[in-house]
N, CA, C and O atoms as a MOPAC input file, in Angstrom:
PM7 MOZYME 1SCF
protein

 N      0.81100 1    -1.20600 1     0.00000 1
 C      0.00000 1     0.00000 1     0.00000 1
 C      0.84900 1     1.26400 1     0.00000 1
 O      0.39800 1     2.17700 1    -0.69200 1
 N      2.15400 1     1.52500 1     0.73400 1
 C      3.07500 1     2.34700 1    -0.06100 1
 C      2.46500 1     3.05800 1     1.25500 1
 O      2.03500 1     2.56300 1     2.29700 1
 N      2.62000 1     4.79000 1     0.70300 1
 C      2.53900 1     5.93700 1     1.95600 1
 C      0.52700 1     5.79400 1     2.15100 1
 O      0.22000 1     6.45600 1     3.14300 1
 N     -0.31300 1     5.36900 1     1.71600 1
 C     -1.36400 1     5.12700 1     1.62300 1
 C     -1.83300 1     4.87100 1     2.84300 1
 O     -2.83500 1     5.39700 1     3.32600 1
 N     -0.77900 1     3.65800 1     3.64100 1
 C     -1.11400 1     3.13600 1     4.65700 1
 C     -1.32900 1     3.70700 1     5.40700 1
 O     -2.27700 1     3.42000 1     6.13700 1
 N     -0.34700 1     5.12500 1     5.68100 1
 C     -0.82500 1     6.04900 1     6.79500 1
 C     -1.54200 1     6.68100 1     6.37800 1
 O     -1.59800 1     7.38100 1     7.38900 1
 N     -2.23300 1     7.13800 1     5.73400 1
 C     -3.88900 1     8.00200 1     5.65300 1
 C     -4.64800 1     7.29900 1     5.66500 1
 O     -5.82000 1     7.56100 1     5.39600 1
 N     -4.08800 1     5.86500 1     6.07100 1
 C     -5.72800 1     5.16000 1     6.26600 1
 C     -5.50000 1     4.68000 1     7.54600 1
 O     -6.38100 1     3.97800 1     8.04100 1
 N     -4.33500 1     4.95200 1     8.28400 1
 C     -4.10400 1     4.96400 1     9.70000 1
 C     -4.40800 1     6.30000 1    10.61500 1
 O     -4.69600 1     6.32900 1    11.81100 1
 N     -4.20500 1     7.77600 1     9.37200 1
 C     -4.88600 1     9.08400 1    10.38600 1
 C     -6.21300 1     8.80000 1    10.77900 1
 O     -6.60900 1     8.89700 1    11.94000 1
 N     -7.35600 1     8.21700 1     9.18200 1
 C     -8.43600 1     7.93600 1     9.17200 1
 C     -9.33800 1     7.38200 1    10.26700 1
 O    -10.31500 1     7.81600 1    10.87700 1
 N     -8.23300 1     5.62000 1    10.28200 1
 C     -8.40400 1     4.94400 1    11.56300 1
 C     -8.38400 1     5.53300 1    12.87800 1
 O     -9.27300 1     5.34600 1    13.70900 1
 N     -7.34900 1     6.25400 1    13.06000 1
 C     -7.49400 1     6.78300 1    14.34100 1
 C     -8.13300 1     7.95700 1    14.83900 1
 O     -8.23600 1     8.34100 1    16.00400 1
 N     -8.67100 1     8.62700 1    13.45400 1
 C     -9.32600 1     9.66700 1    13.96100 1
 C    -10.86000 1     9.49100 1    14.26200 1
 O    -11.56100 1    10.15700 1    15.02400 1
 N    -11.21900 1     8.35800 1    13.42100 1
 C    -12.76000 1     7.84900 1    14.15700 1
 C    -12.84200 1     7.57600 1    15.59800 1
 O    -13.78400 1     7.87900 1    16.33000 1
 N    -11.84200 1     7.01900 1    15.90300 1
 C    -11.49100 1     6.40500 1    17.50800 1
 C    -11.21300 1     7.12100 1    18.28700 1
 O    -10.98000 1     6.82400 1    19.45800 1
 N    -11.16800 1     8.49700 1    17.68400 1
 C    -10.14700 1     9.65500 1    18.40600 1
 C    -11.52200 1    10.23900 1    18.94700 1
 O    -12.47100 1    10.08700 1    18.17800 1
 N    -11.83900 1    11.04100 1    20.44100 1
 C    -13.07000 1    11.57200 1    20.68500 1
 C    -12.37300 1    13.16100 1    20.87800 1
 O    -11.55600 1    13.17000 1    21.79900 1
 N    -12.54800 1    14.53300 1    20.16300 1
 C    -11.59200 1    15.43900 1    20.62600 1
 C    -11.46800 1    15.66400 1    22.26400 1
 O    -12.26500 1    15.09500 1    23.01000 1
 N    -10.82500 1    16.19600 1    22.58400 1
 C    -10.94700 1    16.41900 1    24.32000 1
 C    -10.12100 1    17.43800 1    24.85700 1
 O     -9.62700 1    18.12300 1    23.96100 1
 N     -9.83100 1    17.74600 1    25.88300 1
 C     -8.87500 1    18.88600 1    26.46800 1
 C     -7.44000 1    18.79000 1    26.43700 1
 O     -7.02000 1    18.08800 1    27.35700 1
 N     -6.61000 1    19.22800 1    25.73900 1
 C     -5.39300 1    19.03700 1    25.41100 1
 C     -5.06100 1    20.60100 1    26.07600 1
 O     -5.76200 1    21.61200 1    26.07400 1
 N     -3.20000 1    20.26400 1    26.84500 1
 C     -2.56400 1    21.48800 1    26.97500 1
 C     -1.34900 1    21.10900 1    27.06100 1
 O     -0.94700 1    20.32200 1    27.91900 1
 N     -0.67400 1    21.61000 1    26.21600 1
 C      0.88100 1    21.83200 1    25.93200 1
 C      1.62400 1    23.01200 1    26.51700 1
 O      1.32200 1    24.18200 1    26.28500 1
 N      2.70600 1    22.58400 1    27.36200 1
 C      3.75700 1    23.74300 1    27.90900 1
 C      4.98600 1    23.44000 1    27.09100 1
 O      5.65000 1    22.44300 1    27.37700 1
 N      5.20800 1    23.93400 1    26.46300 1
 C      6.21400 1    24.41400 1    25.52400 1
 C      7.23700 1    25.53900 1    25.88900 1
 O      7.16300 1    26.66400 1    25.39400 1
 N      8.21100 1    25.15700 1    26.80100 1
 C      9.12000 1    26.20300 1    27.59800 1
 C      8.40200 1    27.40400 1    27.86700 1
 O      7.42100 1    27.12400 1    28.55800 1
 N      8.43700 1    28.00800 1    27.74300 1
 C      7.50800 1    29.53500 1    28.34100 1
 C      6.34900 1    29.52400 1    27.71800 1
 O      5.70200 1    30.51000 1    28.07200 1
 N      5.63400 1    28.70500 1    26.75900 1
 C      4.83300 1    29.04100 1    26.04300 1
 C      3.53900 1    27.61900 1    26.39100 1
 O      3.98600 1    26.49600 1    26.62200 1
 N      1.98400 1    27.85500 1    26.38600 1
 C      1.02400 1    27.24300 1    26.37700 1
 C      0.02800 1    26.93900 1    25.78000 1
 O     -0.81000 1    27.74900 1    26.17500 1
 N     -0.44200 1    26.27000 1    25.05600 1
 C     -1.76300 1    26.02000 1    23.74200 1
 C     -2.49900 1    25.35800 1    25.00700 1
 O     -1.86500 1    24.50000 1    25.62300 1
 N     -3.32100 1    25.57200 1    25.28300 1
 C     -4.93100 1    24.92200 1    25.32600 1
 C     -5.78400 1    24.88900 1    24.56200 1
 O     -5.85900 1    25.84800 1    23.79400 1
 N     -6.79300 1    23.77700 1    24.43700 1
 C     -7.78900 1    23.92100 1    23.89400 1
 C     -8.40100 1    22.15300 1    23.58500 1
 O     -7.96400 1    21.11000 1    24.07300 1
 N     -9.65300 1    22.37500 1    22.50600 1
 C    -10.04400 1    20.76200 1    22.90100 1
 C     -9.57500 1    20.47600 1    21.16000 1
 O     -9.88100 1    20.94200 1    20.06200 1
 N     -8.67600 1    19.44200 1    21.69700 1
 C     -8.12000 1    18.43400 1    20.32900 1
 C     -8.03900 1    17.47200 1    20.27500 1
 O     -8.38000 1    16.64700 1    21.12300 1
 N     -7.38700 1    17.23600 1    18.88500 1
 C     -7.47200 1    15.72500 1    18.12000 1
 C     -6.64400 1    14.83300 1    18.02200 1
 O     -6.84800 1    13.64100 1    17.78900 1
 N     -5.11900 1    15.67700 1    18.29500 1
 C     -3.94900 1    15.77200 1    17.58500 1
 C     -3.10400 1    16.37600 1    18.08400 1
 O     -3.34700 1    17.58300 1    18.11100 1
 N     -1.60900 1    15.90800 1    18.77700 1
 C     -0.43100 1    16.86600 1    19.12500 1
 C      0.61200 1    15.78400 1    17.90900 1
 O      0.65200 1    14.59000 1    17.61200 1
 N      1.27200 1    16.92800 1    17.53900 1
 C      2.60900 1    16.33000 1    16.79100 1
 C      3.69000 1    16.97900 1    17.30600 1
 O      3.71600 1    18.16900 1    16.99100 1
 N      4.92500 1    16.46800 1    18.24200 1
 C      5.82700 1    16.64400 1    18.41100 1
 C      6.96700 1    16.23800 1    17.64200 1
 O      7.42900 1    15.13400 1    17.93300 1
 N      7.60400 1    16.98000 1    16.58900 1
 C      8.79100 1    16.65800 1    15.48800 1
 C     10.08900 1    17.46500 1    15.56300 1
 O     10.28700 1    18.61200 1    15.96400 1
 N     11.05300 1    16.38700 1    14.98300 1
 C     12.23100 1    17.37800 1    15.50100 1
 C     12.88200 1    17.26200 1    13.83800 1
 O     13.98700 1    17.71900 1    13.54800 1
 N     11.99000 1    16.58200 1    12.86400 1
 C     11.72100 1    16.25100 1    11.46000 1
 C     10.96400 1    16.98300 1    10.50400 1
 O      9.78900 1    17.02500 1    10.87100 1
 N     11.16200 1    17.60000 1     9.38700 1
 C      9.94200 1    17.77100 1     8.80000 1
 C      9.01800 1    17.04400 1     7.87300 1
 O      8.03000 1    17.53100 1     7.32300 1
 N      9.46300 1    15.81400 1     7.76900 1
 C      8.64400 1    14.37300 1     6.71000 1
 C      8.85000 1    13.42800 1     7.50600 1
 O      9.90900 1    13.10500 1     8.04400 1
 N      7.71000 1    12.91400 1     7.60200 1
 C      7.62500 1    11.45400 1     8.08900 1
 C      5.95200 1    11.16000 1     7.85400 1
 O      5.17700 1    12.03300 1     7.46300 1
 N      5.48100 1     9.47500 1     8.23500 1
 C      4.55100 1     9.07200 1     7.42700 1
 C      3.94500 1     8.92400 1     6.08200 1
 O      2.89100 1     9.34000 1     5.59900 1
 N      4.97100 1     8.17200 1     5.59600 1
 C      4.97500 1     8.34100 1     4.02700 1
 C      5.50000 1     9.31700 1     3.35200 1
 O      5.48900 1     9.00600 1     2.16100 1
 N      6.02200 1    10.49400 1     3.54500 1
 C      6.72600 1    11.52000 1     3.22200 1
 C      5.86500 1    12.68000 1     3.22400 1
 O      5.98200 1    13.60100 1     2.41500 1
 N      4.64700 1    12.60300 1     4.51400 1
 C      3.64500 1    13.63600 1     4.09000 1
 C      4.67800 1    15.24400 1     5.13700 1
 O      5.20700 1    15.02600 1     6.22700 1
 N      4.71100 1    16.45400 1     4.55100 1
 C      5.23000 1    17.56500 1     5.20300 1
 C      4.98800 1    17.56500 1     6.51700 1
 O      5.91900 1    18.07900 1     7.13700 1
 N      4.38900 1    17.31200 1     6.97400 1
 C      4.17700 1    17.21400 1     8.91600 1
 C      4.46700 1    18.42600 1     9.57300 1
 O      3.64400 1    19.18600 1    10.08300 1
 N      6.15300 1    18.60700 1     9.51000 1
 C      6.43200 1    19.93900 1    10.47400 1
 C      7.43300 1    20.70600 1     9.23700 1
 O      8.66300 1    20.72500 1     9.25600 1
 N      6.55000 1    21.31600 1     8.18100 1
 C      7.66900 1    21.99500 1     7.45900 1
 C      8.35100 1    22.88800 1     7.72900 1
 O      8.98900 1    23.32800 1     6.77300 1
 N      8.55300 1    23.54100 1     8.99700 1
 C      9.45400 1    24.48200 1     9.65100 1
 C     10.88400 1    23.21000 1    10.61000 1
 O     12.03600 1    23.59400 1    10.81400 1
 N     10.55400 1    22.30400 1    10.87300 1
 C     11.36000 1    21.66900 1    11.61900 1
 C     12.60500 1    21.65000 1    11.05000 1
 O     12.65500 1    21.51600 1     9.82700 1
 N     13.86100 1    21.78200 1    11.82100 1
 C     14.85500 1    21.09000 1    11.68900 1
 C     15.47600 1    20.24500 1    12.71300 1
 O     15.08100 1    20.25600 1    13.87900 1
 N     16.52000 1    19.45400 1    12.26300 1
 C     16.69700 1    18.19200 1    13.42300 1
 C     17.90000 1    19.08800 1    13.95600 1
 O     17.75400 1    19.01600 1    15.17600 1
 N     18.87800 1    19.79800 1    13.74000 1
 C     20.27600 1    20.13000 1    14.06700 1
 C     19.82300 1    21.67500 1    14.50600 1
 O     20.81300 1    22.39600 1    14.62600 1
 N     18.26700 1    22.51100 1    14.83600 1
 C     18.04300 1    23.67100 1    15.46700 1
 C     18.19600 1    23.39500 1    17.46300 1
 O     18.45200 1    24.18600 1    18.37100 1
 N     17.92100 1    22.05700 1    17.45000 1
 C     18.00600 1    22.10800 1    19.31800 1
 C     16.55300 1    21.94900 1    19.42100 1
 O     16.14100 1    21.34200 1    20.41000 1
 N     15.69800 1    22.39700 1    18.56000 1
 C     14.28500 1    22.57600 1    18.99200 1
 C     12.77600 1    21.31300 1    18.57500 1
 O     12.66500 1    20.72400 1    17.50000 1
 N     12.15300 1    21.23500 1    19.33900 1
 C     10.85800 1    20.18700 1    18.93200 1
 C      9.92100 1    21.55300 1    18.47400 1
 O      9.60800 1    22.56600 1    19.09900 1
 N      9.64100 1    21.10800 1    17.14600 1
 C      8.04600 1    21.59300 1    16.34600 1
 C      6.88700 1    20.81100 1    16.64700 1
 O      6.43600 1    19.72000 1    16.29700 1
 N      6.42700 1    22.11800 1    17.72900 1
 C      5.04500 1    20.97700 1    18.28400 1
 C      3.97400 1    21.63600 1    17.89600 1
 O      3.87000 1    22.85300 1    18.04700 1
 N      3.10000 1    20.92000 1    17.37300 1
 C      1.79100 1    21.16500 1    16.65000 1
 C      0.49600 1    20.48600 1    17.32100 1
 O      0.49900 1    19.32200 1    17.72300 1
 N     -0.82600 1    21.51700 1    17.40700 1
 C     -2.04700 1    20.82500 1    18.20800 1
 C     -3.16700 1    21.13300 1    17.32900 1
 O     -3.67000 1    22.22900 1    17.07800 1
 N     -3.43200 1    20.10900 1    16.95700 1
 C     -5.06500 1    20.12700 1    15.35400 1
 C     -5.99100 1    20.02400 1    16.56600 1
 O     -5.85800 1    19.28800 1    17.54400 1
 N     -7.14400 1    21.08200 1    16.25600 1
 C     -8.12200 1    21.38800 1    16.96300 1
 C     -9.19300 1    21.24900 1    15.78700 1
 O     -8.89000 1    21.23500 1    14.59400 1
 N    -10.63100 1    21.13600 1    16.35000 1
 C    -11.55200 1    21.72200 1    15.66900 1
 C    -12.33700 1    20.66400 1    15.33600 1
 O    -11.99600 1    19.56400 1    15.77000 1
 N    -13.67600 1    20.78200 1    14.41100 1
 C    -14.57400 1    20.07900 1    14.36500 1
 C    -13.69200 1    18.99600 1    13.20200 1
 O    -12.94700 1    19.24200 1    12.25300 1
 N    -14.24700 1    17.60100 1    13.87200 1
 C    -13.60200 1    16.17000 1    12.70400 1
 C    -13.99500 1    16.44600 1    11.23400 1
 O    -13.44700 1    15.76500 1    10.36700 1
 N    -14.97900 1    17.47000 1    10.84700 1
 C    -15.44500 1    17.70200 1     9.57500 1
 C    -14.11800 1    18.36900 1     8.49500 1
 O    -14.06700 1    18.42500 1     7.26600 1
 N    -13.00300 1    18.87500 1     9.69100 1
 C    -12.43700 1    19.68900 1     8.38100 1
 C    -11.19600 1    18.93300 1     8.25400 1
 O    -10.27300 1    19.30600 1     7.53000 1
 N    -11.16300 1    17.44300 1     9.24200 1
 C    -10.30000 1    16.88500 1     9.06400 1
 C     -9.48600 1    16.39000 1     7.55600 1
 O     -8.31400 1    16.04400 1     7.40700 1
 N    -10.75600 1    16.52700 1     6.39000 1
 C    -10.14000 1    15.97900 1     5.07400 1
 C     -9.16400 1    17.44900 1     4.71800 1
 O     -8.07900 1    17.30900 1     4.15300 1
 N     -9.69200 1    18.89000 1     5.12300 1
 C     -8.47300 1    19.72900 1     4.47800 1
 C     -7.54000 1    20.18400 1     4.84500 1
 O     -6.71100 1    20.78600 1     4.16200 1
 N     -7.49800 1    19.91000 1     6.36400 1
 C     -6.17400 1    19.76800 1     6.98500 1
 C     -5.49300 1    18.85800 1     6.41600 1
 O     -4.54600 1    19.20900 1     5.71200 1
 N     -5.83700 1    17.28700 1     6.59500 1
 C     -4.46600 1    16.45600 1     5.83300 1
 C     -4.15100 1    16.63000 1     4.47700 1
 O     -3.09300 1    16.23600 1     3.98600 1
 N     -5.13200 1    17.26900 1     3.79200 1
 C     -4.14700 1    16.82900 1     2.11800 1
 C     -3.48300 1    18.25800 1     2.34500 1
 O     -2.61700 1    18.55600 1     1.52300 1
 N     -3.82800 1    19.38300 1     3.55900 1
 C     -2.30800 1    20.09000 1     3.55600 1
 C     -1.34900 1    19.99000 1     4.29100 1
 O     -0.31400 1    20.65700 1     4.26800 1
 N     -1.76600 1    18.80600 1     5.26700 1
 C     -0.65400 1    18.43200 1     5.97900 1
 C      0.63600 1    17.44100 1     4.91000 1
 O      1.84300 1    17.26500 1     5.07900 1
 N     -0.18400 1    17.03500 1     3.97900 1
 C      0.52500 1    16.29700 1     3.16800 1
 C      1.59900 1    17.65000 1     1.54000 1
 O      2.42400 1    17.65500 1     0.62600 1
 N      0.88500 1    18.25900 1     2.13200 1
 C      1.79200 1    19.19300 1     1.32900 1
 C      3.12800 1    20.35400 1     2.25600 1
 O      4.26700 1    20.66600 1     1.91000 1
 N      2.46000 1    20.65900 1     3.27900 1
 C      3.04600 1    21.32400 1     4.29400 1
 C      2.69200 1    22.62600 1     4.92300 1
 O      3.35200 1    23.43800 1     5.57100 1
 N      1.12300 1    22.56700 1     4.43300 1
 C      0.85000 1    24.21000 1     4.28100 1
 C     -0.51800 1    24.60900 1     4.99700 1
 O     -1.28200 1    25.57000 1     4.91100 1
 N     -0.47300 1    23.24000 1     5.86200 1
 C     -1.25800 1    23.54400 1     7.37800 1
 C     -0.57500 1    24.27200 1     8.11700 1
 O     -1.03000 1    24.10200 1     9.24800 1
 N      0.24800 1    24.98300 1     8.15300 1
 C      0.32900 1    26.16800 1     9.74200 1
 C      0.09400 1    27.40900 1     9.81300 1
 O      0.39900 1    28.17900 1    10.72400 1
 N     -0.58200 1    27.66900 1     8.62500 1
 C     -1.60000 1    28.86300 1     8.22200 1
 C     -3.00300 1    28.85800 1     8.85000 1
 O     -3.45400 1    29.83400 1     9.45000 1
 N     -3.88800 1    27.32000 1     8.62100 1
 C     -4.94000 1    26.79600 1     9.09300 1
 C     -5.32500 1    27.10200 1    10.47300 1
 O     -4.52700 1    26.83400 1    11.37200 1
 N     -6.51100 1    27.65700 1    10.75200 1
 C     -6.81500 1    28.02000 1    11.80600 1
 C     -7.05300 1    26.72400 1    13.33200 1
 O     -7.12300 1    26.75200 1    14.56100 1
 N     -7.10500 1    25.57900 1    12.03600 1
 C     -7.27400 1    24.42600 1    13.34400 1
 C     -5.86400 1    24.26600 1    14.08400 1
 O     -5.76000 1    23.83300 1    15.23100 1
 N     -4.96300 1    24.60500 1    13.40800 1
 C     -3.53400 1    24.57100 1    13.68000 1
 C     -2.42600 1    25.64000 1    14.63500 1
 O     -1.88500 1    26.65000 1    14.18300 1
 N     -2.28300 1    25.11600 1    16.01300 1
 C     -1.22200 1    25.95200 1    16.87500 1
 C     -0.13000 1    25.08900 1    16.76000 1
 O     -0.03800 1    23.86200 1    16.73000 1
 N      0.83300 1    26.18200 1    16.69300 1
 C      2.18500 1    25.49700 1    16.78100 1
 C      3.35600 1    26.30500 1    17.32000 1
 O      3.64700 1    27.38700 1    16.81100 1
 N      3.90800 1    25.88600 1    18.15900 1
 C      5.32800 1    26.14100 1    18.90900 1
 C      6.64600 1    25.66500 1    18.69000 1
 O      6.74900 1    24.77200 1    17.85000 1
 N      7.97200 1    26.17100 1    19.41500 1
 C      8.51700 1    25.25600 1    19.18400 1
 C      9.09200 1    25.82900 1    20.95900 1
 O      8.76600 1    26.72200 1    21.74100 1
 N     10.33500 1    24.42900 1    20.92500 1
 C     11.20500 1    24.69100 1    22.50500 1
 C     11.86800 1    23.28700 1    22.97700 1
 O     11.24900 1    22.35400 1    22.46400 1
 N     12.38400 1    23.08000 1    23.37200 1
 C     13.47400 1    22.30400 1    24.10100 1
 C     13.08300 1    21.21900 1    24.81700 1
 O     13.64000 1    20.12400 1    24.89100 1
 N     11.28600 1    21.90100 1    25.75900 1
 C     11.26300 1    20.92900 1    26.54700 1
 C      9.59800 1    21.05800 1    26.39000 1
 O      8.91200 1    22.08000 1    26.37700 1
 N      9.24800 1    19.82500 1    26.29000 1
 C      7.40100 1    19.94000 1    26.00000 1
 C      6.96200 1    19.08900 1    26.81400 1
 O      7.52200 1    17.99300 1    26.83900 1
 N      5.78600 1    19.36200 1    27.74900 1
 C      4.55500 1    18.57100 1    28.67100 1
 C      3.68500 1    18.27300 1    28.39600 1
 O      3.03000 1    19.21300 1    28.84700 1
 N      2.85900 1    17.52900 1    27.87500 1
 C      1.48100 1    17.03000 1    27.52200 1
 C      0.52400 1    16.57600 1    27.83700 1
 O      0.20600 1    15.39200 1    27.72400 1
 N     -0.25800 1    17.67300 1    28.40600 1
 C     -1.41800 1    16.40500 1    29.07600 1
 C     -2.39700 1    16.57800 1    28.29300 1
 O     -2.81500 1    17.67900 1    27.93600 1
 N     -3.08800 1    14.89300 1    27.77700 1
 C     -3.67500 1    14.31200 1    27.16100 1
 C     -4.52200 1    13.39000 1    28.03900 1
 O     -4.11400 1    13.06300 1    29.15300 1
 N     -5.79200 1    12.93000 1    27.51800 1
 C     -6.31900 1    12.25200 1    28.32300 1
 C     -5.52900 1    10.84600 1    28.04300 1
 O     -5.06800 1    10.48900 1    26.95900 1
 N     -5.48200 1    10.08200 1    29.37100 1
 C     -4.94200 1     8.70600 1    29.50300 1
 C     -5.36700 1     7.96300 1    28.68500 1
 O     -4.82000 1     6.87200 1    28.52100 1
 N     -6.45800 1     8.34400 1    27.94300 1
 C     -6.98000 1     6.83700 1    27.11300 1
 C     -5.68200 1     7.03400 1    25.50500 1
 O     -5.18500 1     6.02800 1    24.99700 1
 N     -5.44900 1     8.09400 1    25.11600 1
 C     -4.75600 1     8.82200 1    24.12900 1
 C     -3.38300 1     7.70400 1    24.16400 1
 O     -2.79200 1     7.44500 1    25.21200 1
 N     -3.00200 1     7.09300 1    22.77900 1
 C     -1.88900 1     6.81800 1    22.63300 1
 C     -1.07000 1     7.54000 1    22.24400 1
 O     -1.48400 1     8.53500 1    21.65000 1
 N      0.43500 1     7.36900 1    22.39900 1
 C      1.59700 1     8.15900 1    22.24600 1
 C      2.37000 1     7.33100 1    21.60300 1
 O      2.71200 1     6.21400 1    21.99300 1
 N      2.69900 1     7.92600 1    20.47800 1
 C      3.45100 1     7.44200 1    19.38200 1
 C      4.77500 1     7.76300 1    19.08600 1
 O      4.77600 1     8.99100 1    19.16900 1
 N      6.13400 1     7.33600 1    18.73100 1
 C      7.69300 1     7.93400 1    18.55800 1
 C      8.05900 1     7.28700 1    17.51500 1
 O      8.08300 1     6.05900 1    17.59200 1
 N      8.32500 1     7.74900 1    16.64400 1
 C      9.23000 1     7.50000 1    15.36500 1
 C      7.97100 1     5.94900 1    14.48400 1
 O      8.41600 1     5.32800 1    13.51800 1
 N      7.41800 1     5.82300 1    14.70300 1
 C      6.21100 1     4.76700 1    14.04700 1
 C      5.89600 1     3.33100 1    15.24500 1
 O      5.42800 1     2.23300 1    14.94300 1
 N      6.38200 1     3.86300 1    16.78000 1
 C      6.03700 1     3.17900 1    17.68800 1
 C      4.96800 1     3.39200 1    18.54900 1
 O      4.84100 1     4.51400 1    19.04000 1
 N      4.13400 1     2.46200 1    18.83400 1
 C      3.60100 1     2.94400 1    20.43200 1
 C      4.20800 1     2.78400 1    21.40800 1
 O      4.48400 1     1.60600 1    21.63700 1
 N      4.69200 1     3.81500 1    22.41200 1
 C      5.31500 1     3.79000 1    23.33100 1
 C      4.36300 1     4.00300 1    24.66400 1
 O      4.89500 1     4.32000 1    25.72800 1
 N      3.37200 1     3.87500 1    24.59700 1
 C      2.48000 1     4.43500 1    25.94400 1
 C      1.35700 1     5.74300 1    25.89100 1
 O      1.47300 1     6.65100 1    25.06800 1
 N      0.57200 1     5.70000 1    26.61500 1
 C     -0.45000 1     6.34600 1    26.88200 1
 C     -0.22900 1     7.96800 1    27.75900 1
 O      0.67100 1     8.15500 1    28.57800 1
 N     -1.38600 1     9.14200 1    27.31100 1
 C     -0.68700 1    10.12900 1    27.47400 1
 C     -1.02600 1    10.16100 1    29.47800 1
 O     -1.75100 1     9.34200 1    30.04300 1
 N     -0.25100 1    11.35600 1    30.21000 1
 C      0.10000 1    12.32900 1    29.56600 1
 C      1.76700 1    11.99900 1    29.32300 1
 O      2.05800 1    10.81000 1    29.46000 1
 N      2.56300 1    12.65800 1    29.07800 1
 C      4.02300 1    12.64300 1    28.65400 1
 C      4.77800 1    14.22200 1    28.76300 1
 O      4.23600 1    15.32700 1    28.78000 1
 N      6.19700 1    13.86700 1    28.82600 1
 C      6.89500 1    14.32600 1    28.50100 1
 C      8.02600 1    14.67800 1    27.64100 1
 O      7.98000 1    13.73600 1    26.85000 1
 N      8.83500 1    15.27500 1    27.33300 1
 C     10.12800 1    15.21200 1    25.93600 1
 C     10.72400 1    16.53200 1    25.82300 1
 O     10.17900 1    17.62900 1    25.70700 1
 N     12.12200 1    16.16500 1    25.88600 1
 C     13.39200 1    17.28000 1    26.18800 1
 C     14.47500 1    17.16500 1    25.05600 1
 O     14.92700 1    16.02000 1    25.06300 1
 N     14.94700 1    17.80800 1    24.26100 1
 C     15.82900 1    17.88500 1    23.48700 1
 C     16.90700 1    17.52200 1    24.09500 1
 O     17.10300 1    18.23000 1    25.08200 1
 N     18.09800 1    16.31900 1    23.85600 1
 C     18.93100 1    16.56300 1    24.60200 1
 C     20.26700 1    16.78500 1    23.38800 1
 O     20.80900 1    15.78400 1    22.92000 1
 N     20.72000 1    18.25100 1    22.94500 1
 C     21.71200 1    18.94000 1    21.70800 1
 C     22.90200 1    17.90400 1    21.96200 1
 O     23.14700 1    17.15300 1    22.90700 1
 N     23.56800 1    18.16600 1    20.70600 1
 C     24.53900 1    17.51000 1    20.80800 1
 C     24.85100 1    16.09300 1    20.68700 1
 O     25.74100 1    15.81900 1    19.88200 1
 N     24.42400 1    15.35100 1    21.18100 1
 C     24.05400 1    13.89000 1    21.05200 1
 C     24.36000 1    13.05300 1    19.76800 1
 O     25.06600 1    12.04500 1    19.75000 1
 N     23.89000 1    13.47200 1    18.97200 1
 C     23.75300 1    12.67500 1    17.60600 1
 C     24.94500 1    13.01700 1    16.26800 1
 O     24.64900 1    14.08800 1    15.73800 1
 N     25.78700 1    12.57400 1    15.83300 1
 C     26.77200 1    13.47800 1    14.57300 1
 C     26.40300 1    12.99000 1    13.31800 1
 O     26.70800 1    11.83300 1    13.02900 1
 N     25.75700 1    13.73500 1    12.47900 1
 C     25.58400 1    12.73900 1    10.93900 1
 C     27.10700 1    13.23800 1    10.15500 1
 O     27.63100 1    14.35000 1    10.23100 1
 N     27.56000 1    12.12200 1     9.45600 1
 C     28.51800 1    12.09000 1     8.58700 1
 C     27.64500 1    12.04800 1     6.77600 1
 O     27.34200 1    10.91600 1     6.39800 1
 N     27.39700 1    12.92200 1     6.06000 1
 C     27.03400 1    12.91200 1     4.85600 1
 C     28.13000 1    13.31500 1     3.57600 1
 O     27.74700 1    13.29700 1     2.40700 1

C-alpha cells in the first residue's frame, strides 16, 4: 500500500479519536484547547513523506510541536495540507517550538515515537543537543 497506509491509519485513528482537552507547555509558552492531535517533530517528513512539520529542523536544538483542533469535519483539508506542508496557516492549527514539552492528554490517548507505540498520554520530551553526529 506504499505511503497510503498512513492516511488510512490518520483515518483509523481519527474515528477512535473523541476530541478532548489538550494542553501543551512548551518552555515559556502554552496552547490549550479541545483536540485531536499533538505532533511533536524534531523532522519535517515522516509518514509516508507527508510535510508534517515543514518548519522543523533536526540540528536547530528545537521540537516543532503542533495541536489540530476543531470540528472532525475539516479533518479531510487539513491532511491533504498536511501532506503538502501548508497547514500552519490553518486556523485548526497551533504550533510552537522549545526544548522541553509537557502534555497532558487524556490517559486513554496513545503516544506514538518515530512509528512506535510507546504508551499512553500524559508525557513528557526534552531535546537533549549535541548527542547525535551525521557524517554525509
Amino acid at each position: 500500500m506504499g505511503p497510503r497506509r498512513y492516511l488510512l491509519g490518520f483515518w483509523s485513528a481519527l474515528a477512535r479519536t473523541t476530541p478532548d482537552e489538550v494542553r501543551v507547555d512548551c518552555d515559556a509558552r502554552t496552547i490549550t484547547t479541545v483536540g485531536w492531535n499533538v505532533v511533536i517533530a524534531n523532522g519535517q517528513f515522516f509518514g509516508g513523506g507527508m510535510n508534517v512539520a515543514p518548519r522543523a529542523a533536526a540540528g536547530d536544538g528545537l521540537f516543532d510541536v503542533q495541536v489540530f483542533s476543531g470540528p472532525r469535519t475539516i479533518a479531510p483539508v487539513v491532511i491533504r495540507r498536511v501532506i503538502r506542508g501548508t497547514h500552519l496557516t490553518h486556523t485548526a492549527v497551533r504550533r510552537t517550538t522549545g526544548r522541553s514539552v509537557d502534555v497532558e492528554i487524556p490517559h486513554g490517548w496513545l503516544v506514538e515515537a518515530d512509528g512506535e507505540i510507546v504508551g499512553r498520554g500524559p508525557f513528557s520530551a526534552e531535546v537533549l543537543g549535541g548527542l547525535l553526529y551525521f557524517k554525509i
